[in-house]
TORKOL-4160 file (C-alpha; in steps of 0.2 Angstrom, whole numbers, padded with zeros to 4 digits, m for minus):
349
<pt num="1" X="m0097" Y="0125" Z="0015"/>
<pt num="2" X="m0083" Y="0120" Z="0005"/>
<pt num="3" X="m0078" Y="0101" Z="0003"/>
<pt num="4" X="m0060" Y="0102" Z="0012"/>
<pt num="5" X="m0069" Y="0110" Z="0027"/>
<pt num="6" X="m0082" Y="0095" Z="0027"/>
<pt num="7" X="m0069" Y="0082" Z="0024"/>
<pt num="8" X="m0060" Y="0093" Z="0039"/>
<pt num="9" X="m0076" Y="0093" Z="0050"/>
<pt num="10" X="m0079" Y="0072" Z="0049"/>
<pt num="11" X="m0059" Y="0068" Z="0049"/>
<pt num="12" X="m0062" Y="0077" Z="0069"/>
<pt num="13" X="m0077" Y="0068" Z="0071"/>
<pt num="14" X="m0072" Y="0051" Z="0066"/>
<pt num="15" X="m0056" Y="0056" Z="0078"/>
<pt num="16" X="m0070" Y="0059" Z="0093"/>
<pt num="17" X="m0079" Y="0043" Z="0092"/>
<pt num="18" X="m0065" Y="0032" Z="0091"/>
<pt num="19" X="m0055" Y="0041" Z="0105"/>
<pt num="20" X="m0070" Y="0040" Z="0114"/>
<pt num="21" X="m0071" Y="0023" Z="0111"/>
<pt num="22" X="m0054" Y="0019" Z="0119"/>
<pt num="23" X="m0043" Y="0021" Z="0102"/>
<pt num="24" X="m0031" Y="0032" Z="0098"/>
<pt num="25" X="m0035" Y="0036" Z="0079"/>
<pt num="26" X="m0022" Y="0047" Z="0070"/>
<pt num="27" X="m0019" Y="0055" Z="0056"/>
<pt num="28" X="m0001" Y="0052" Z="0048"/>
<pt num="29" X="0010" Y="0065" Z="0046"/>
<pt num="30" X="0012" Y="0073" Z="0028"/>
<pt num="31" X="0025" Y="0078" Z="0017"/>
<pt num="32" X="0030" Y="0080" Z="0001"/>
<pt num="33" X="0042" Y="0073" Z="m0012"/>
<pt num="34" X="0047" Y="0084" Z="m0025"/>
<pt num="35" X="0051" Y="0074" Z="m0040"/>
<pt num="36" X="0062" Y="0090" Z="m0046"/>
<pt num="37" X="0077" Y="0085" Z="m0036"/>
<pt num="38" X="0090" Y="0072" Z="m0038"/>
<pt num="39" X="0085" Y="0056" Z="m0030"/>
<pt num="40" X="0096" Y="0057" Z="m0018"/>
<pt num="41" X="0089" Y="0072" Z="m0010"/>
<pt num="42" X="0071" Y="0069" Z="m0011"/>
<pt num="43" X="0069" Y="0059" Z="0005"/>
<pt num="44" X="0079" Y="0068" Z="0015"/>
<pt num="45" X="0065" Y="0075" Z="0027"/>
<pt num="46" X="0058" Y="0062" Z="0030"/>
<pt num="47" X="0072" Y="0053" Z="0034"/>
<pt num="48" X="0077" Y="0065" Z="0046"/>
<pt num="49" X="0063" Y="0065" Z="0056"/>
<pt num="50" X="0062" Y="0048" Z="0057"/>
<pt num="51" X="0080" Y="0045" Z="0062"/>
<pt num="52" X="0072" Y="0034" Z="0078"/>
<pt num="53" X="0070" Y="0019" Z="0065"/>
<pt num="54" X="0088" Y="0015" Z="0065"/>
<pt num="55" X="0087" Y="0001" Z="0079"/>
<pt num="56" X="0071" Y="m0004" Z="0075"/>
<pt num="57" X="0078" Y="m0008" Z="0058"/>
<pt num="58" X="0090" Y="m0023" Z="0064"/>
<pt num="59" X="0076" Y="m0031" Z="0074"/>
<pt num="60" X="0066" Y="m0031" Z="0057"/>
<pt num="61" X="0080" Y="m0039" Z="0047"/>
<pt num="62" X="0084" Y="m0052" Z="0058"/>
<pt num="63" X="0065" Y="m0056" Z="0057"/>
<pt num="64" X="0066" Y="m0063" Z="0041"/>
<pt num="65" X="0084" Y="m0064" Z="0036"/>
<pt num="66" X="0098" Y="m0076" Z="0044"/>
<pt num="67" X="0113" Y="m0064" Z="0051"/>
<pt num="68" X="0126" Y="m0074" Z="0041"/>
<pt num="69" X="0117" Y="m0067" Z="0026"/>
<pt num="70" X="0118" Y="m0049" Z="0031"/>
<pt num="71" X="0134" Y="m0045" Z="0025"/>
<pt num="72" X="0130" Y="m0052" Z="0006"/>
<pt num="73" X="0117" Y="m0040" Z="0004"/>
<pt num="74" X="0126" Y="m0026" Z="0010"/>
<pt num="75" X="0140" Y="m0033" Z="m0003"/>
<pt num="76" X="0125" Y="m0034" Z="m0017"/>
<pt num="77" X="0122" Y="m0015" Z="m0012"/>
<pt num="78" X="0139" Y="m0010" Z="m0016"/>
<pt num="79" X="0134" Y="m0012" Z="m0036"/>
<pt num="80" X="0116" Y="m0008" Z="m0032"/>
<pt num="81" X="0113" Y="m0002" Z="m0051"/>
<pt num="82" X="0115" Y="m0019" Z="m0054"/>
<pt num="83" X="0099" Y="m0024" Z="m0046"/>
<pt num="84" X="0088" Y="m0010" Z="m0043"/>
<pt num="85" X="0082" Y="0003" Z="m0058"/>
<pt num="86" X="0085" Y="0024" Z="m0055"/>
<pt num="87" X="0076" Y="0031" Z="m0047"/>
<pt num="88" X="0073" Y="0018" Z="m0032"/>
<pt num="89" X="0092" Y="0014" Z="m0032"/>
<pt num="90" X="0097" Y="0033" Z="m0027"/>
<pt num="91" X="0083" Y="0035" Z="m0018"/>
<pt num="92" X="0089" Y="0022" Z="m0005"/>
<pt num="93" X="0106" Y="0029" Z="m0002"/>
<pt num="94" X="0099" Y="0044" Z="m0001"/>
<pt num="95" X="0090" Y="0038" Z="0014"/>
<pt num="96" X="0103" Y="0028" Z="0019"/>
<pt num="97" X="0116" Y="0042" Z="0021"/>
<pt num="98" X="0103" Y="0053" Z="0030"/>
<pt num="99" X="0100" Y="0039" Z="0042"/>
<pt num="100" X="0118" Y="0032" Z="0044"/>
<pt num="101" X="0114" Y="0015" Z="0039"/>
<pt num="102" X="0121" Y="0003" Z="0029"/>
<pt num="103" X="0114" Y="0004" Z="0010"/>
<pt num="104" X="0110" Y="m0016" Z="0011"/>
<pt num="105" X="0100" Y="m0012" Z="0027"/>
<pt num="106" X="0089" Y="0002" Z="0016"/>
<pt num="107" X="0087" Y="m0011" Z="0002"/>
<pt num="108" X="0082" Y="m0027" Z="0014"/>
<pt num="109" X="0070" Y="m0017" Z="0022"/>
<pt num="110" X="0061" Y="m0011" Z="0003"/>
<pt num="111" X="0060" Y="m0028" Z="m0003"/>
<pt num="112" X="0055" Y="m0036" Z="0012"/>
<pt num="113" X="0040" Y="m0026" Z="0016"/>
<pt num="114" X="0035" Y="m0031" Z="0000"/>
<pt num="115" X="0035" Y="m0049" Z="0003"/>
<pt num="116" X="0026" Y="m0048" Z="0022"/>
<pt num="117" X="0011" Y="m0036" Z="0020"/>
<pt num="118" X="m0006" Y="m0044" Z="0026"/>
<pt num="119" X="m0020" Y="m0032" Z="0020"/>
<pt num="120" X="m0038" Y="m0034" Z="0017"/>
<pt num="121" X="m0044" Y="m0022" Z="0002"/>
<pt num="122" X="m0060" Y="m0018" Z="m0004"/>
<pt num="123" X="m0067" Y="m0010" Z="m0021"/>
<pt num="124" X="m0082" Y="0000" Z="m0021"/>
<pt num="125" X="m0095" Y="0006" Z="m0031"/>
<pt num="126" X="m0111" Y="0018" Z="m0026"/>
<pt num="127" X="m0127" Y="0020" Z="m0033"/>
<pt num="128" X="m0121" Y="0033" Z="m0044"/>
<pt num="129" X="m0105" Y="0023" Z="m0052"/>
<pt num="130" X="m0093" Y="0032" Z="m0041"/>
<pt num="131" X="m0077" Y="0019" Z="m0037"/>
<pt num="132" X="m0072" Y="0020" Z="m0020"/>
<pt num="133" X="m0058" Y="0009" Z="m0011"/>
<pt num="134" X="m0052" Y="0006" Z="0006"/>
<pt num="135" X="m0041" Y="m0002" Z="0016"/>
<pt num="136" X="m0033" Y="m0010" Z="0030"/>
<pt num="137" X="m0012" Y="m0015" Z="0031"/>
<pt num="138" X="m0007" Y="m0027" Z="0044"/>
<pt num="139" X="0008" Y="m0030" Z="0046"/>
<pt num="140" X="0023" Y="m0036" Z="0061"/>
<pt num="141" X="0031" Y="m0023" Z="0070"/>
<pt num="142" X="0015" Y="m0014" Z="0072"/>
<pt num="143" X="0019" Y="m0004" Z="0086"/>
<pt num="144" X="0037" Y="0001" Z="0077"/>
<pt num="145" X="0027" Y="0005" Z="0060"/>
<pt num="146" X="0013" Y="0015" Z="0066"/>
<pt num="147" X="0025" Y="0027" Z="0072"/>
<pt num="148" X="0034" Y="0031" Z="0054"/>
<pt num="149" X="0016" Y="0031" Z="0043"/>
<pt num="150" X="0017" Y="0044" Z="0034"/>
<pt num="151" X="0006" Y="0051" Z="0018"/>
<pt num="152" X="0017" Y="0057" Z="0003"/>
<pt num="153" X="0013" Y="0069" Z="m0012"/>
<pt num="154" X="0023" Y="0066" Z="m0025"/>
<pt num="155" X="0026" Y="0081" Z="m0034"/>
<pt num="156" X="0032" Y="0089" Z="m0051"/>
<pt num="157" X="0032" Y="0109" Z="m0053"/>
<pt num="158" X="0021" Y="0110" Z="m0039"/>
<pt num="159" X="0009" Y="0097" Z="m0043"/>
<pt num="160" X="0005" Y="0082" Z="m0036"/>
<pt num="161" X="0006" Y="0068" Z="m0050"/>
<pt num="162" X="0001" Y="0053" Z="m0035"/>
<pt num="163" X="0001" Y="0049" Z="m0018"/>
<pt num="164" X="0004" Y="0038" Z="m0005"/>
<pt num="165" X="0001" Y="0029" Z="0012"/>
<pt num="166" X="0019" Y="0022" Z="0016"/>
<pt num="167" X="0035" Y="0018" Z="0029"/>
<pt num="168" X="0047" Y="0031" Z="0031"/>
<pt num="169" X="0061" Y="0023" Z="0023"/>
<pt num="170" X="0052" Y="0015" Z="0011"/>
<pt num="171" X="0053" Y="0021" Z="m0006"/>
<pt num="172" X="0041" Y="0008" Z="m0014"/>
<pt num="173" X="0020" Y="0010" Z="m0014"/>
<pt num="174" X="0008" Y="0000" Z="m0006"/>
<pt num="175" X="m0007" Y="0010" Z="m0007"/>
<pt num="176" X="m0008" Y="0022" Z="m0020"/>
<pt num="177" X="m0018" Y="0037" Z="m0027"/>
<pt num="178" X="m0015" Y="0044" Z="m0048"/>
<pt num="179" X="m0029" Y="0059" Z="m0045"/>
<pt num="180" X="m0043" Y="0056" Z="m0058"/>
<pt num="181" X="m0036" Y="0040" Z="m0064"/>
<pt num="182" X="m0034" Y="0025" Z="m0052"/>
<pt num="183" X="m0032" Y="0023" Z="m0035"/>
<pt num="184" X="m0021" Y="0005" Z="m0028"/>
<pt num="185" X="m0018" Y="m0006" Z="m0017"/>
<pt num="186" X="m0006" Y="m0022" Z="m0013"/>
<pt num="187" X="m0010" Y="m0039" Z="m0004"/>
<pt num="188" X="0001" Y="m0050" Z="m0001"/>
<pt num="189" X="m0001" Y="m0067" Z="m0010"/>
<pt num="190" X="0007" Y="m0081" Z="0001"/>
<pt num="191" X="0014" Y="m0092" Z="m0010"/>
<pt num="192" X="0032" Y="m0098" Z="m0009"/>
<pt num="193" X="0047" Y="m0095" Z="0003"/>
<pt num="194" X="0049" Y="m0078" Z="0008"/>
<pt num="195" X="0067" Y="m0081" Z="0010"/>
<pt num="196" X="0066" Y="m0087" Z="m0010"/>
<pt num="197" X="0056" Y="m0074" Z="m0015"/>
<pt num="198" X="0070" Y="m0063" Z="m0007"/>
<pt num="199" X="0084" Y="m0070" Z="m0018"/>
<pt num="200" X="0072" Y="m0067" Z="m0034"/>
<pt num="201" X="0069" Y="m0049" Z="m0030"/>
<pt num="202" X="0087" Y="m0045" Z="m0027"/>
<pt num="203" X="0095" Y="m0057" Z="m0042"/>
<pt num="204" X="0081" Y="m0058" Z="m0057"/>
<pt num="205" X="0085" Y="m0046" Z="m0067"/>
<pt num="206" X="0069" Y="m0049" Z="m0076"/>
<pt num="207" X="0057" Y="m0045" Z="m0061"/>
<pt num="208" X="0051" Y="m0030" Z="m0054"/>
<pt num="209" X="0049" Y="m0028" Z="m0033"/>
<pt num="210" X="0030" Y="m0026" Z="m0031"/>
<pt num="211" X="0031" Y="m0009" Z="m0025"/>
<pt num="212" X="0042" Y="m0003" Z="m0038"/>
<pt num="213" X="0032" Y="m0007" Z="m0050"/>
<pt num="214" X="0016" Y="0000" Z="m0041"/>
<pt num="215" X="0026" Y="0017" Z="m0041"/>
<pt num="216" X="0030" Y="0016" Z="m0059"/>
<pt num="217" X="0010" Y="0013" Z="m0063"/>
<pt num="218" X="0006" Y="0030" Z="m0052"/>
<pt num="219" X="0020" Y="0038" Z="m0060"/>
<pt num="220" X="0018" Y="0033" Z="m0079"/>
<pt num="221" X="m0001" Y="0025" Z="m0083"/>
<pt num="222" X="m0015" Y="0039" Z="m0089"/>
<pt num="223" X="m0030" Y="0023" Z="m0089"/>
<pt num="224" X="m0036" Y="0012" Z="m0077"/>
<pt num="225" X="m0033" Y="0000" Z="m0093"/>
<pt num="226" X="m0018" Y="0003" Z="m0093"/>
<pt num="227" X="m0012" Y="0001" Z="m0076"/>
<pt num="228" X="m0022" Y="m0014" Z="m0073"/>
<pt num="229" X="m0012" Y="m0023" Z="m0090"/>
<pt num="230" X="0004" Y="m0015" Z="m0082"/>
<pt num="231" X="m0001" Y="m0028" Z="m0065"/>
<pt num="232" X="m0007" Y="m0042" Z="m0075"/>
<pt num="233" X="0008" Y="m0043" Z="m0087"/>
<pt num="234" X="0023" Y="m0039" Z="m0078"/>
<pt num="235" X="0034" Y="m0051" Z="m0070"/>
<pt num="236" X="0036" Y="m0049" Z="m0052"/>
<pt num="237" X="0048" Y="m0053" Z="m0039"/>
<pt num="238" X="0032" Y="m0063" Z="m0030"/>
<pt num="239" X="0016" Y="m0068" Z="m0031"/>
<pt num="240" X="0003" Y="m0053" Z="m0027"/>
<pt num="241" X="m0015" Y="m0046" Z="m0027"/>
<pt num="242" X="m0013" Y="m0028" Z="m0037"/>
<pt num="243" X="m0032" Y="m0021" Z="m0033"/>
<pt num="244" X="m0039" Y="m0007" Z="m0042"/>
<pt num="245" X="m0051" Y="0005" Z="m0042"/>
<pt num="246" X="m0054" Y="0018" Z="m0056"/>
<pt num="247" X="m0065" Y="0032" Z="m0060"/>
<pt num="248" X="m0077" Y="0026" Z="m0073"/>
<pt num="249" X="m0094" Y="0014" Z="m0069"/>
<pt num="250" X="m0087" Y="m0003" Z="m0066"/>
<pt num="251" X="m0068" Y="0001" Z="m0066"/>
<pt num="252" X="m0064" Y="m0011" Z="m0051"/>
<pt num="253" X="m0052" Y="m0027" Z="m0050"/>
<pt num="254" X="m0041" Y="m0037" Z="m0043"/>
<pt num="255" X="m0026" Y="m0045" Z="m0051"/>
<pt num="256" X="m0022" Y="m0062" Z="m0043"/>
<pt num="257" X="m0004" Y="m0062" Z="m0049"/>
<pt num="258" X="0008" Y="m0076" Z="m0052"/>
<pt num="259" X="0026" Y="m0072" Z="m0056"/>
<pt num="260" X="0026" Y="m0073" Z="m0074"/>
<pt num="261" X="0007" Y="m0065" Z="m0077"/>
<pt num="262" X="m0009" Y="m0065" Z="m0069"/>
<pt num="263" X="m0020" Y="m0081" Z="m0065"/>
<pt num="264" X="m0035" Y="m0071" Z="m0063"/>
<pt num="265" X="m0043" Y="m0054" Z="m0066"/>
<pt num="266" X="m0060" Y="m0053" Z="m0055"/>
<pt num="267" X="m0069" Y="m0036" Z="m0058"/>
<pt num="268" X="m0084" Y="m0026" Z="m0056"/>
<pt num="269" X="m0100" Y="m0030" Z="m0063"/>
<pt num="270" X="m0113" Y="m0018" Z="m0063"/>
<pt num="271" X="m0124" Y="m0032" Z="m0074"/>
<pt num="272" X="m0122" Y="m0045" Z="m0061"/>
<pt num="273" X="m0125" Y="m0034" Z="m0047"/>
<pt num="274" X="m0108" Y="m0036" Z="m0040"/>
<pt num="275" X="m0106" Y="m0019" Z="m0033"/>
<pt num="276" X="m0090" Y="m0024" Z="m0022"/>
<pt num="277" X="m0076" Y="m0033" Z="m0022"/>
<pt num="278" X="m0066" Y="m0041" Z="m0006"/>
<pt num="279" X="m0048" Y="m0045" Z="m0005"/>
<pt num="280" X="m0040" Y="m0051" Z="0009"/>
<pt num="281" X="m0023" Y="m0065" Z="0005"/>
<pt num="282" X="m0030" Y="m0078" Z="m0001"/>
<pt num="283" X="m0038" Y="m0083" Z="m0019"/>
<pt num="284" X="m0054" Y="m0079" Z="m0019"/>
<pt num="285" X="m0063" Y="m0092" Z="m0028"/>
<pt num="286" X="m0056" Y="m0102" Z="m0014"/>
<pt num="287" X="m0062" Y="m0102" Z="0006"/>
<pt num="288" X="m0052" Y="m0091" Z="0016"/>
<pt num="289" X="m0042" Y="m0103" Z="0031"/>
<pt num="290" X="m0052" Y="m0104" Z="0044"/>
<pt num="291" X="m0037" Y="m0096" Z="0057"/>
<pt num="292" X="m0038" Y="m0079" Z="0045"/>
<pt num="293" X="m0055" Y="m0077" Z="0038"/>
<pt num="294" X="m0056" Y="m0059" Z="0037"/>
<pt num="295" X="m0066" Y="m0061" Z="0021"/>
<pt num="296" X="m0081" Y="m0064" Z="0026"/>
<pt num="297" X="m0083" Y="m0052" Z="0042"/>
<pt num="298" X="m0077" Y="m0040" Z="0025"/>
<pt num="299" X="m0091" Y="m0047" Z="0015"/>
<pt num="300" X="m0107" Y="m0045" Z="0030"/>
<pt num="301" X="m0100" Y="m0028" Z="0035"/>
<pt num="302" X="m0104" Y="m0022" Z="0016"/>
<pt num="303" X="m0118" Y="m0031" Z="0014"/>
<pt num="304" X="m0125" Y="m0023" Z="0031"/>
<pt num="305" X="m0119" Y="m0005" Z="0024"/>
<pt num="306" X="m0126" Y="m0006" Z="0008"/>
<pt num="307" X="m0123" Y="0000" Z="m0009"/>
<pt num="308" X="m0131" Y="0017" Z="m0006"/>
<pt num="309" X="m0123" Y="0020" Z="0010"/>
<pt num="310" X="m0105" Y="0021" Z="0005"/>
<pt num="311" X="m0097" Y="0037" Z="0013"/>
<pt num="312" X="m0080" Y="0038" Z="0019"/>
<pt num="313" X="m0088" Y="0037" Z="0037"/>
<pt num="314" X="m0096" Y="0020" Z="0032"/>
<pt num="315" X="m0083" Y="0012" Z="0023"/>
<pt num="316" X="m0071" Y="0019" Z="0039"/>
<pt num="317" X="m0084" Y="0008" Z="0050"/>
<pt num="318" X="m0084" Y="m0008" Z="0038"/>
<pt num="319" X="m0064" Y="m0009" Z="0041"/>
<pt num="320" X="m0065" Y="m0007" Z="0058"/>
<pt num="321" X="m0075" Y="m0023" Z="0059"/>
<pt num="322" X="m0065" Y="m0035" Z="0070"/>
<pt num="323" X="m0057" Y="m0047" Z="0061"/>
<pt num="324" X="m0053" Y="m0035" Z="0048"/>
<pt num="325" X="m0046" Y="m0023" Z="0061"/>
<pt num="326" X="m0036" Y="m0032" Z="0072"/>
<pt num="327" X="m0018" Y="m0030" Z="0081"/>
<pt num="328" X="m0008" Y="m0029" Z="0069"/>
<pt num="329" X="m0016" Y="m0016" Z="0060"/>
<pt num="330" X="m0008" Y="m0001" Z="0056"/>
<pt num="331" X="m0017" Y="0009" Z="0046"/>
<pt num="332" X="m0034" Y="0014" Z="0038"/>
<pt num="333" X="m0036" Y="0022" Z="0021"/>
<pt num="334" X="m0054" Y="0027" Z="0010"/>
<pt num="335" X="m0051" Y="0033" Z="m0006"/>
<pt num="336" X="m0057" Y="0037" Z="m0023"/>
<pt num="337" X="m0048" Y="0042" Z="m0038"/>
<pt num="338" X="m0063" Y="0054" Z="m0044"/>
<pt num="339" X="m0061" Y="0064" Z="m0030"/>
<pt num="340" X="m0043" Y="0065" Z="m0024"/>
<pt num="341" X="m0048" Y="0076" Z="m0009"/>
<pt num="342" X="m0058" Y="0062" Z="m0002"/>
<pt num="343" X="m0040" Y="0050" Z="0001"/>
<pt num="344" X="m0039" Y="0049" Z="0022"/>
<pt num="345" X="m0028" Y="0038" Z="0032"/>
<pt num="346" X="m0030" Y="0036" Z="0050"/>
<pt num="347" X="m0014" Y="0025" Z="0060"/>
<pt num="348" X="m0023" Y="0014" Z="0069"/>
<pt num="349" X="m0020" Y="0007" Z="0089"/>
């Protein structure tokens, strides 16, 4: 039986059990974005059918950024070029005129996903040297979210060149896949002001957004090497947790990243026996809080599993281990560079 029927035949069975269970597990809806056009038209199904985000968008902004401010962005978003690099800057107005929004609205809502993302991660590797990853993005505004994840193909001359678990709206990645090369993943790293890490992503001219540059590395980097140098060594507009997973024995990390570079690259070690890495948001040569240890939950699940269990089904099982599953959950993704047919998501409720 071929492997896009198997993959088919479990994606229905994992839907079974869960709904059976008493949750309604999803698949997001598809699309491609076809690197071809001009920026400004690549987003615009999506933003079509996701026209319902407009209200929702407000409540999100005033979240996390004063009202008076509001109108100083969307003054910043008249010179966008200024601040933001081709293609993203297009991109968003793009979006922006589809929707019938405000430009500054579009870029708020880019930057401050990046800034709020609470995610547990985990690299992966099985008996054989395959690199698997998975993960979990929490976030506010779940129930607003879950309803506008989407996975994207991005695409040049009919071939996808990497993909994405992402917001509609959001032109940025998250959680990424280069087939054959590296598959990603962003934590947030809470360190600083959010409302200060704002005025550095929109007015440093010598930082890149976190997603951006995630999307650069999908787009650009032909070695694991490479696109863990490209996380280590470029300065942000915050703090992170870049993770990693390539397709060679041992191609696992994660970059604890400061601003300026990284304060630490933890990887895999076949030697040592450290088959797995966890990442959650906190440093992890220091204890998670006790008020959001998802860590550890993390770190008995896999130990439960074991290293020649891994399957898609098992890792699915491991992030859907309270806490690391938990209310503000919205979505679920196994993945692995060596076999790009194997990257599911499932929205999660």
């Amino acid at each position: 039986m071929g492997s896009c029927v198997m993959h088919g035949l479990f994606a229905a069975v994992v839907l079974a059990v869960w709904m059976a269970a008493g949750e309604a597990v999803t698949p997001p809806r598809k699309y491609v974005v076809n690197l071809d056009l001009p920026p400004t038209k690549r987003w615009q199904e999506v933003a079509l059918d996701h026209k319902q985000i407009v209200p929702d968008v407000h409540k999100v902004l005033l979240e996390y950024v004063p009202e008076e401010l509001v109108p100083y962005i969307d003054l910043i978003a008249t010179d966008l070029d200024a601040y933001i690099d081709q293609p993203y800057a297009d991109e968003m107005r793009g979006i922006a005129n589809v929707l019938n929004v405000s430009l500054g609205e579009i870029l708020l809502i880019n930057v401050i996903y990046d800034l709020t993302a609470y995610c547990t991660s985990i690299v992966s590797q099985d008996q054989a040297g395959m690199i698997w990853h998975s993960r979990n993005l929490d976030y506010s505004f779940t129930d607003m979210l879950k309803n506008i994840t989407i996975q994207v193909d991005y695409q040049r001359g009919g071939q996808t060149a990497y993909s994405s678990i992402t917001y509609a709206g959001y032109v940025g990645i998250l959680t990424g896949q280069r087939p054959n090369v590296f598959t990603v993943t962003v934590d947030e790293r809470d360190q600083g002001i959010p409302l200060w890490n704002l005025i550095v992503a929109l007015f440093d001219s010598d930082v890149v957004p976190v997603s951006f540059l995630v999307r650069d590395a999908l787009d650009a980097d032909k070695t694991f090497e490479n696109a863990v140098s490209r996380f280590a060594y470029t300065p942000t507009a915050a703090d992170a947790y870049f993770i990693l997973a390539g397709v060679n024995k041992d191609e696992g990390a994660v970059v604890t990243k400061g601003r300026l570079a990284a304060d630490d690259i933890w990887r895999l070690n076949s030697t040592n026996n450290r088959w797995y890495l966890v990442e959650t948001n906190y440093d992890h040569w220091k204890p998670p809080p006790q008020a959001d240890d998802r860590r550890d939950p993390a770190i008995k699940a896999m130990n439960a599993m074991g290293r020649p269990n891994i399957s898609v089904q098992n890792l699915f099982n491991v992030m859907s281990t309270p806490p690391v599953l938990n209310k503000g959950t919205t979505y679920t993704v196994v993945m692995s560079a060596a076999k790009p047919s194997l990257m599911q998501a499932w929205i999660r409720d």
